[in-house]
Wavefront OBJ file of the C-alpha trace (Angstrom):
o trace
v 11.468 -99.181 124.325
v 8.911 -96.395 125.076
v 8.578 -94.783 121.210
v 6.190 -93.335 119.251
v 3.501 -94.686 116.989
v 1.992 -93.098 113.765
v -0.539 -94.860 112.314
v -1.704 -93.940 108.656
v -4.998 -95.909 107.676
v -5.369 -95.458 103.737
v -6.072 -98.056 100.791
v -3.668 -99.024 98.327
v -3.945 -96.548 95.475
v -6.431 -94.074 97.575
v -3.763 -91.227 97.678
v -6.596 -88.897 97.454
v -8.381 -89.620 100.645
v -7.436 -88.177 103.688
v -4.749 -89.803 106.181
v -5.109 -89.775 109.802
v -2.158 -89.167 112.015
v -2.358 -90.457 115.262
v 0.492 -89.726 117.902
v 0.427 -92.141 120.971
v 3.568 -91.888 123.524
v 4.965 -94.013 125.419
v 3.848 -97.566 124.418
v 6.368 -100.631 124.653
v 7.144 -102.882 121.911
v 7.939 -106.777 122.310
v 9.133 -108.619 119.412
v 8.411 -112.079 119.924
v 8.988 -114.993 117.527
v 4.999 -115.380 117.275
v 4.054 -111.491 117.097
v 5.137 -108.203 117.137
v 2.984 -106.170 120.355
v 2.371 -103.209 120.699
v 1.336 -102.253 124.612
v -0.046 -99.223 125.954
v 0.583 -99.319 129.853
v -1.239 -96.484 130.274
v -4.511 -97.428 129.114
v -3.916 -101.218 129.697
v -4.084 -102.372 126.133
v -2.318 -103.312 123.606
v -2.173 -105.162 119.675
v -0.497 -108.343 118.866
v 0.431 -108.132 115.243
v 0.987 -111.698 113.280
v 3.755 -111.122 111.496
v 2.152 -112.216 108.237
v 0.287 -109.319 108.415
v 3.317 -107.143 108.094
v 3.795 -106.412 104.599
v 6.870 -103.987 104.712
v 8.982 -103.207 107.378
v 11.875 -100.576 106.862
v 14.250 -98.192 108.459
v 13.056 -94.556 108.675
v 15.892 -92.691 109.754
v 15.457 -92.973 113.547
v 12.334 -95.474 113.030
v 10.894 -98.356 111.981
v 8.334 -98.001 109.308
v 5.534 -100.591 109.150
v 3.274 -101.288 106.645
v 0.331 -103.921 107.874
v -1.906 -105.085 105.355
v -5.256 -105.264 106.806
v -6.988 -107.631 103.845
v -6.814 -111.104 102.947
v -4.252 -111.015 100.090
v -5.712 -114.251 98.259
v -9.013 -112.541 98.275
v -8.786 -108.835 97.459
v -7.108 -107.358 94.552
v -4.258 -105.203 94.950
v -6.033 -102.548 94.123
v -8.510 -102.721 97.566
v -5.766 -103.960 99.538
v -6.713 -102.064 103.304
v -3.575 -101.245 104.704
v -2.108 -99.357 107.582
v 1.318 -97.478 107.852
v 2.845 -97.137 111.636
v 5.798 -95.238 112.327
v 7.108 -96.684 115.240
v 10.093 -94.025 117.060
v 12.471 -96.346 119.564
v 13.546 -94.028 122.306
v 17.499 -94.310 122.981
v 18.412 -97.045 125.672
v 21.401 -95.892 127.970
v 23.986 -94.154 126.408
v 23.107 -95.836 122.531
v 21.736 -92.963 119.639
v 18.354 -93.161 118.200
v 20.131 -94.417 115.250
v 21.440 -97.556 117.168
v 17.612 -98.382 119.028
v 15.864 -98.484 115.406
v 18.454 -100.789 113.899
v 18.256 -103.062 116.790
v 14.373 -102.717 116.406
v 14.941 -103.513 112.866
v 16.766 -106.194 112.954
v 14.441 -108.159 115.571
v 11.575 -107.427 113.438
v 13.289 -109.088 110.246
v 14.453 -112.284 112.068
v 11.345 -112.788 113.615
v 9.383 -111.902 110.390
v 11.975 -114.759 108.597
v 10.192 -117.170 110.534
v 6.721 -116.702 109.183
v 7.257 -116.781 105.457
v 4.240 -116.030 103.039
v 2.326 -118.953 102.741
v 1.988 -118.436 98.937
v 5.548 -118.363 98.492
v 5.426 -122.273 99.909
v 2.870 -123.138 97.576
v 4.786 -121.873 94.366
v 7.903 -123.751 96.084
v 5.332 -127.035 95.680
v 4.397 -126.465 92.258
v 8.024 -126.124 90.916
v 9.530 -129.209 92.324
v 12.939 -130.046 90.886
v 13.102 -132.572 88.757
v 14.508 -136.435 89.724
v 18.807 -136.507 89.654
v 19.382 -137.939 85.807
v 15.878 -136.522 84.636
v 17.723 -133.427 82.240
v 19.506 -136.133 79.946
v 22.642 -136.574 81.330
v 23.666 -139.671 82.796
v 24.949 -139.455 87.015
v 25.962 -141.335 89.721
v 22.184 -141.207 90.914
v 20.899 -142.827 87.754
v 23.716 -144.933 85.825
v 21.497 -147.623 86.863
v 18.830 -146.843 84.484
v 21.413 -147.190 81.635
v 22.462 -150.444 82.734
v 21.135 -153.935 81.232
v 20.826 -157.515 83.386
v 24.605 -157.763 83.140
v 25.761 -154.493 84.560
v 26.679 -153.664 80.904
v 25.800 -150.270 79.484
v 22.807 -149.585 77.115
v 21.700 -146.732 75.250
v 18.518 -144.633 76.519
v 15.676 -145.553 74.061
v 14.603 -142.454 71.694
v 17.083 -140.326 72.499
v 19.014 -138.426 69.294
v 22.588 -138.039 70.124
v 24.931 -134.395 69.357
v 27.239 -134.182 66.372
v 30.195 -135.508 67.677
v 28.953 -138.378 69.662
v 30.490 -141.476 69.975
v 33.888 -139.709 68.210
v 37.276 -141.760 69.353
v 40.351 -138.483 69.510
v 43.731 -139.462 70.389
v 45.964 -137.122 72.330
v 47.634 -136.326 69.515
v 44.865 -134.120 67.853
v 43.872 -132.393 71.462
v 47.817 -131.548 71.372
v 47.529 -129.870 67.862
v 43.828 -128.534 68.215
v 45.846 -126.627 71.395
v 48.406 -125.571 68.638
v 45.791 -123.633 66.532
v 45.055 -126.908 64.240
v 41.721 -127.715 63.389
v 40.716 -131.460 64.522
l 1 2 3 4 5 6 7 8 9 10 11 12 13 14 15 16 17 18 19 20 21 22 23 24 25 26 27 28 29 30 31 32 33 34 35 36 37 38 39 40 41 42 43 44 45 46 47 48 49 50 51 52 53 54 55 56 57 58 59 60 61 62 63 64 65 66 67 68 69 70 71 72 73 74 75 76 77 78 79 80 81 82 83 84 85 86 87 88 89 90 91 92 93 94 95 96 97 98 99 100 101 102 103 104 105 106 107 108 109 110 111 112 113 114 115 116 117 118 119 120 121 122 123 124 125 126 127 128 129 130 131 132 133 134 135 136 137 138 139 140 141 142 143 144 145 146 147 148 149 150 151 152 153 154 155 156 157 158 159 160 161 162 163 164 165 166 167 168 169 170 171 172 173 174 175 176 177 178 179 180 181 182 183 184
């Protein structure tokens, strides 16, 4: 694709300083799995953006708006956060709309960004481990074994208070009548 890019330097919050609109034609974009590039082949250089460092990406009617955050996010508060907005306009590939090239540009962007999740978002992941099968208090297939004694007979867990009800024998007969509107 040969589009348009828009960049739009500014710091989070800092809607009162001035924005800089840059135009520059005709660059090609590559989406690779490792980073999105952005090549000028008319002055013979070019970016290539981690995708970590993309903070938003969204459709823009016939675009694909970028939002690269320029600051390390575990250091800075959101406040100082350095970021920079690109509006990036996919020209038309044989006979698809403009419509069509930014929703395939889209798209690439968000399966390739899917592959570089936030690293913090793995670290909560650690901290929240689920707990061991059985651990909640009920009794499962994974740990009927800890309710067992020498003899493969069953024991009662140690401390634990059983619910009203517990350990009450029904017949069929009083499920048949507590269907019927009878209390049991």
């Amino acid at each position: 694709a040969a589009p348009h890019a828009s960049p739009h330097p500014q710091a989070n919050g800092d809607d009162h300083e001035p924005r800089v609109e840059v135009t520059i034609p005709r660059i090609q974009i590559w989406v690779t799995s490792e980073f999105f590039v952005l090549w000028s082949t008319s002055a013979g250089h070019g970016i290539e953006i981690p995708y970590r460092t993309i903070s938003l990406h969204a459709r823009q009617q016939n675009a694909l708006y970028l939002q690269l955050c320029l600051s390390d996010i575990s250091q800075t508060a959101d406040d100082d956060l350095e970021t920079v907005e690109l509006l990036l306009t996919p020209e038309p590939q044989g006979d698809s709309n403009p419509t069509d090239a930014a929703e395939k540009l889209f798209a690439a962007v968000s399966n390739c960004a899917d592959l570089h999740p936030d690293p913090d978002e793995d670290d909560d992941h650690e901290q929240e481990q689920e707990p061991e099968p059985g651990t909640g208090g009920w009794i499962t297939s994974e740990n009927i074994q800890d309710f067992m004694d020498e003899n493969g007979e069953f024991r009662m867990p140690e401390g634990g208070i059983l619910g009203a009800g517990a350990g009450t024998v029904r017949t069929a007969d009083q499920f048949e009548d507590a269907d019927a509107g009878d209390e049991v």
